[in-house]
C-alpha positions in Angstrom: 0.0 0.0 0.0 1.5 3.5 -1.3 1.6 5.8 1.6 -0.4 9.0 1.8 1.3 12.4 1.8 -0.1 14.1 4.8 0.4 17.3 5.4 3.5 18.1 8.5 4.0 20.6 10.7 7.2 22.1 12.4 7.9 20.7 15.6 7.9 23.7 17.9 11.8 24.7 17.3 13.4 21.6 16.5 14.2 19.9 12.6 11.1 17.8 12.7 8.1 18.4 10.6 5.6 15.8 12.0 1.9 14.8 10.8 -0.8 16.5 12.3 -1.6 12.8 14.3 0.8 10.3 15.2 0.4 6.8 17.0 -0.2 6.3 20.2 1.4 3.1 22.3 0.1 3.9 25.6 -3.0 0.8 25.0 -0.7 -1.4 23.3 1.4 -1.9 26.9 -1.0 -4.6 27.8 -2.1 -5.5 31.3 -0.5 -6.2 34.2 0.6 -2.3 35.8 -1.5 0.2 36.8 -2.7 1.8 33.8 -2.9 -1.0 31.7 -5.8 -1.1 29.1 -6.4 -4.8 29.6 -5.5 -7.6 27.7 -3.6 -6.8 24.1 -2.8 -8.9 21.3 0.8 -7.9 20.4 1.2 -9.2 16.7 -2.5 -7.0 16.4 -0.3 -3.9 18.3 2.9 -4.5 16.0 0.5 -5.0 12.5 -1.4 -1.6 13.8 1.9 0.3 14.3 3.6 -0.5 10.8 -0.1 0.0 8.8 0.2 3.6 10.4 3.6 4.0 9.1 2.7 2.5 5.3 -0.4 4.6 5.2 1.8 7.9 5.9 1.8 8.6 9.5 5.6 9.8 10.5 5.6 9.8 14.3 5.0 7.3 17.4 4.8 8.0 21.2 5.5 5.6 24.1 6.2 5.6 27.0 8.8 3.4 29.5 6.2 2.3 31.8 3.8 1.2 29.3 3.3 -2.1 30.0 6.3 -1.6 32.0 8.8 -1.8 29.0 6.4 -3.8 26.8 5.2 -1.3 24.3 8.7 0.6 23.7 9.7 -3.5 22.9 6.5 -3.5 20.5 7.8 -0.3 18.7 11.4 -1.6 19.2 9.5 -5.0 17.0 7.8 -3.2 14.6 10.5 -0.8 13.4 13.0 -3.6 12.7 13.7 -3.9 8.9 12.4 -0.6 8.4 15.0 1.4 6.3 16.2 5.3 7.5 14.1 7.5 4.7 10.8 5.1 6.1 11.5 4.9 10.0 8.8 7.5 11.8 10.5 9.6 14.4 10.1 8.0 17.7 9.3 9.9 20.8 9.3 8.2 24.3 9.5 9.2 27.9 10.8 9.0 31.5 10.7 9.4 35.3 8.3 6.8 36.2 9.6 3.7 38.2 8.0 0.7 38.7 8.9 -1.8 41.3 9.4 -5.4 39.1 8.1 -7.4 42.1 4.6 -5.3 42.4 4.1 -4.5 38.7 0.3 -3.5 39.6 1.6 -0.8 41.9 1.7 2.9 41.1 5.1 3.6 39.8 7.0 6.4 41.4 7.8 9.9 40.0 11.3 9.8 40.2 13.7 12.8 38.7 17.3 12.0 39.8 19.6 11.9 37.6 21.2 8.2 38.0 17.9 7.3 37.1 16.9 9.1 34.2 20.6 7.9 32.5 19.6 4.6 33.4 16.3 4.9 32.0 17.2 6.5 28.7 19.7 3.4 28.2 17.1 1.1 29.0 14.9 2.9 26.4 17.0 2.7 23.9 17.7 -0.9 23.9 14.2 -2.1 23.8 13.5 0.7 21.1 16.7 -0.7 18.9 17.6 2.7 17.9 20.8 4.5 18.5 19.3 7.7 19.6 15.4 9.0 20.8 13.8 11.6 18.4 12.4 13.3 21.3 12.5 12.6 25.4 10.0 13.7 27.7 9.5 14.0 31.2 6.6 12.0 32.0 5.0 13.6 35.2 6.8 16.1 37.8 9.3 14.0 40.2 7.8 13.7 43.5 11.5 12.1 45.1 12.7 15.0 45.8 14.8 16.2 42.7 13.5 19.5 41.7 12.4 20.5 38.2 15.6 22.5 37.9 17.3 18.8 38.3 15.4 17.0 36.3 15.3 19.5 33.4 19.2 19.7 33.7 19.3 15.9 33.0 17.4 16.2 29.7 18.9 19.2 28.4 22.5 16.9 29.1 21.4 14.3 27.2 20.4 16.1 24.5 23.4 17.4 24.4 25.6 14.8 24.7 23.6 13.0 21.5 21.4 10.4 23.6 18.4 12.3 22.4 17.7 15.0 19.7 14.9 16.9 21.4 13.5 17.2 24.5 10.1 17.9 25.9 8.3 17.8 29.5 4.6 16.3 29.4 1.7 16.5 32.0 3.4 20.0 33.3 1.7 23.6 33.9 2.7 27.0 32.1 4.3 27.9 35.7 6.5 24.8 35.3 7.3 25.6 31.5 8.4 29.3 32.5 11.2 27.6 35.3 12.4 25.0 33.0 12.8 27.7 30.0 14.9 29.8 31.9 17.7 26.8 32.1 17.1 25.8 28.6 14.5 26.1 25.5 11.4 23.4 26.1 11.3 21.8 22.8 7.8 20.1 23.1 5.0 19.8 25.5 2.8 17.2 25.6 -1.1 17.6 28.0 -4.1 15.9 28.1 -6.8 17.4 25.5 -9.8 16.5 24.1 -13.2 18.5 24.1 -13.9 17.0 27.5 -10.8 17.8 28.8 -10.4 21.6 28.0 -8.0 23.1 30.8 -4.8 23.1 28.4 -6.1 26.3 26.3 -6.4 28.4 29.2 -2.8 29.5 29.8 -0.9 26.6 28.4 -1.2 27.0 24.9 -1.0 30.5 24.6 2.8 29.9 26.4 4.0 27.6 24.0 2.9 29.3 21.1 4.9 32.6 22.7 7.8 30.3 23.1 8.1 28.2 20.1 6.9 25.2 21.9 5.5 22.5 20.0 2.5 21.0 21.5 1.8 17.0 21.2 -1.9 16.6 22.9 -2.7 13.0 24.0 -6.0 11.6 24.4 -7.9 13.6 22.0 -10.9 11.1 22.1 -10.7 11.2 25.7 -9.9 7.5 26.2 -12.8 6.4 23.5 -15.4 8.4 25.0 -15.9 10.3 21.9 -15.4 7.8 19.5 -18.7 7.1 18.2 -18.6 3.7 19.8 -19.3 4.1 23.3 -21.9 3.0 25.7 -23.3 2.8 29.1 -23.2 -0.7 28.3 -19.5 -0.9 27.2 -18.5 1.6 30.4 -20.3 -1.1 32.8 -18.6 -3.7 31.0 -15.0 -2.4 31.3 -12.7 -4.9 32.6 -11.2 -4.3 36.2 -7.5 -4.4 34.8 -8.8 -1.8 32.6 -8.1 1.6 34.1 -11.2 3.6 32.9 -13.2 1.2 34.5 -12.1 3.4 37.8 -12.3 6.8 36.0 -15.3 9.1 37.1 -15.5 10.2 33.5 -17.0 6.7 32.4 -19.8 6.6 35.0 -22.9 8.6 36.1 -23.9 11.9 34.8 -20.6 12.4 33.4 -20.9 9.4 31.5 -24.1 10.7 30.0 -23.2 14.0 28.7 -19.9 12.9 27.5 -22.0 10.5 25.2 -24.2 13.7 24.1 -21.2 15.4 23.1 -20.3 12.3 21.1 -23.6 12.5 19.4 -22.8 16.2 18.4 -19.8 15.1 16.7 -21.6 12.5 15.4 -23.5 15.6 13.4 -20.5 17.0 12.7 -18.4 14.0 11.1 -21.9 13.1 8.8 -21.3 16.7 7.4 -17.9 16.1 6.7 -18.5 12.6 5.4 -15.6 11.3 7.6 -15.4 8.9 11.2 -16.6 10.6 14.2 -12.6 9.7 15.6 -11.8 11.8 12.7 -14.0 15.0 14.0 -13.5 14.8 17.9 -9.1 15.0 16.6 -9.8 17.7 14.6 -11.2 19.8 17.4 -8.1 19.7 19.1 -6.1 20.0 16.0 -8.2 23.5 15.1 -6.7 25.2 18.6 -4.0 27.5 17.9 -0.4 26.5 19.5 -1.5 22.1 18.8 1.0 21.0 16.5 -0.2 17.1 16.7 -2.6 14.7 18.5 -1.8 11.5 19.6 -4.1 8.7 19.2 -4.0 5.1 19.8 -4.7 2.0 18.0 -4.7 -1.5 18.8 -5.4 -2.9 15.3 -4.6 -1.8 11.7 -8.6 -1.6 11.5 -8.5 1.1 14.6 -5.6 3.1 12.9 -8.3 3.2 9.5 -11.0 4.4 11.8 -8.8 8.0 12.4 -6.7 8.5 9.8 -9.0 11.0 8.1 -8.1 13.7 11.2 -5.1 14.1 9.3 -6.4 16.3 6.9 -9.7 17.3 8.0 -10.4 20.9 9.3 -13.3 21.9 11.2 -14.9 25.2 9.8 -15.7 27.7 12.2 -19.7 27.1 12.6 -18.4 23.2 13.3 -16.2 24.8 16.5 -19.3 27.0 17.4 -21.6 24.0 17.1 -19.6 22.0 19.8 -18.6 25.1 22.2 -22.5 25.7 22.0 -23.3 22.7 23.5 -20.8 22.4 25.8 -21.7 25.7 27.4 -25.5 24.9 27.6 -24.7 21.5 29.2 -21.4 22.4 31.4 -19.5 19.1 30.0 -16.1 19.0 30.6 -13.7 21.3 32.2 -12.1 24.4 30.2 -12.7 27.3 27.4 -15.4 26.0 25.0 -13.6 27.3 21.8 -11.0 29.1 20.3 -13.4 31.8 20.1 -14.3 31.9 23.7 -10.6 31.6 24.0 -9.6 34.9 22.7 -13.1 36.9 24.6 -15.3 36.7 21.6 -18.5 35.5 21.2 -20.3 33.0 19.8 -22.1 33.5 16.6 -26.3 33.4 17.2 -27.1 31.6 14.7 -24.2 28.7 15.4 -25.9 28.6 18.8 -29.1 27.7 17.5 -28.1 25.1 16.0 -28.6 22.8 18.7 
């Protein structure tokens, strides 16, 4: 199958130009730790990860403690045999230790420098490459090392070669500001979905000012807006899968989330494309997102929201979804890019509801 030529954009500062979506390995760790997804299959994980490749996409995040090395192995698999003009850049992270003997555990946020040049090495041999296109601080340490520390690391091992970028994910603009000051943040990567708002408040107006690039994750908000969900399927969740414990997949939340998936639903029938597709393309439409991560766990998945790659949402599209999710409160954060910069909303785009 010929690969599609998606449009890229520039990676913040740094000599990447990535896809506007990328793939995401976090599901594909398996069970077995404490944000596992449940059971994978891992020749379905390793077919889903190359179809994404073949059909164009140019970039894949991971993570050490997926699966607790097991999905940096399954990119580590997947990339083998791939030649250097068809390899995606790879982007992984660090600073979360797990303890092998209590796998299910919550691992520890850990900044110290001895073990962030162990993990980096650990990365890179289950990866099989012979440096990381872009290293990211998982979550801030809570040992003790201070973000000054931490930071420090990264910025050495970029320099020293190890990596060629670095990035800090799950951090606020307050935390971006510090770390600038000892050296440029070359990416950022939050939580953002149309659920999940809080990131355009003050975040991505900072990176923009900066030249940060922004990778969002969970854009569909863990499936919730796919198009596919249920009550049923939320009751049915498996207990090793973590969103069977996430207050976003019961009650009233639940049920408005699924509303809002039903407006996208209106949106992706006018574009003639997958709901996945539309609820991506939000995110994507925010000023200062450079990419969206989004995960797959088959090559039939990866199909499903490959069409966010070049789909734009039109301005009465944005005020159709901020509309509702001002008259129903869902979520957390500004409503729109709109509502964003103090404007407002458009009558008629309200009414459309």
């Amino acid at each position: 199958m010929s690969p599609t030529s998606f449009p890229v954009r520039p990676l913040g500062r740094t000599d990447m130009n990535i896809t506007r979506i990328g793939f995401g390995a976090w599901a594909i760790g398996g069970a077995g730790w404490a944000a596992g997804w449940g059971a994978q299959d891992d020749a379905d994980s390793i077919a889903a990860i190359r179809h994404a490749v073949d059909r164009g996409i140019n970039w894949i995040d991971t993570a050490a403690v997926y699966g607790l090395g097991h999905s940096e192995e399954l990119v580590g698999q997947a990339l083998k045999g791939m030649g250097a003009s068809r390899r995606p850049y790879v982007f992984t992270k660090c600073g979360l230790a797990w303890d092998p003997d209590q796998p299910a555990a919550p691992p520890r946020r850990v900044g110290a420098a001895r073990s962030l040049r162990a993990e980096v090495e650990a990365s890179l041999r289950r990866l099989g490459v012979e440096c990381i296109d872009l290293y990211q601080m998982h979550w801030p340490a809570t040992d003790g090392a201070t973000l000054a520390e931490y930071w420090q690391t990264l910025l050495d091992l970029k320099a020293e070669g190890k990596v060629r970028a670095v990035g800090l994910s799950n951090h606020n603009a307050a935390q971006l500001e510090d770390a600038e000051r000892l050296g440029h943040v070359d990416t950022v990567q939050p939580p953002f979905s149309a659920i999940r708002r809080d990131t355009a408040a003050d975040l991505l107006p900072w990176c923009q000012a900066h030249g940060t690039g922004v990778i969002v994750y969970s854009p569909m908000q863990s499936g919730l807006l796919s198009g596919g969900f249920s009550e049923a399927r939320a009751a049915s969740l498996p207990a090793d899968d973590w969103r069977s414990r996430n207050a976003e997949f019961t009650g009233d939340n639940l049920r408005r989330n699924l509303a809002l998936a039903e407006v996208l639903q209106r949106v992706a029938e006018r574009h003639g494309c997958t709901v996945p597709a539309a609820a991506i393309a939000w995110t994507l439409a925010w000023p200062g997102v450079t990419g969206a991560i989004v995960g797959a766990r088959s090559p039939g998945q990866v199909d499903g929201w490959l069409g966010a790659a070049t789909l734009e949402l039109d301005d009465d599209d944005m005020a159709e979804i901020a509309a509702f999710i001002e008259t129903t409160g869902v979520g957390t954060g500004p409503s729109s890019p709109r509502r964003q910069a103090g404007e407002e909303l458009p009558l008629r785009d309200t009414q459309r509801l």
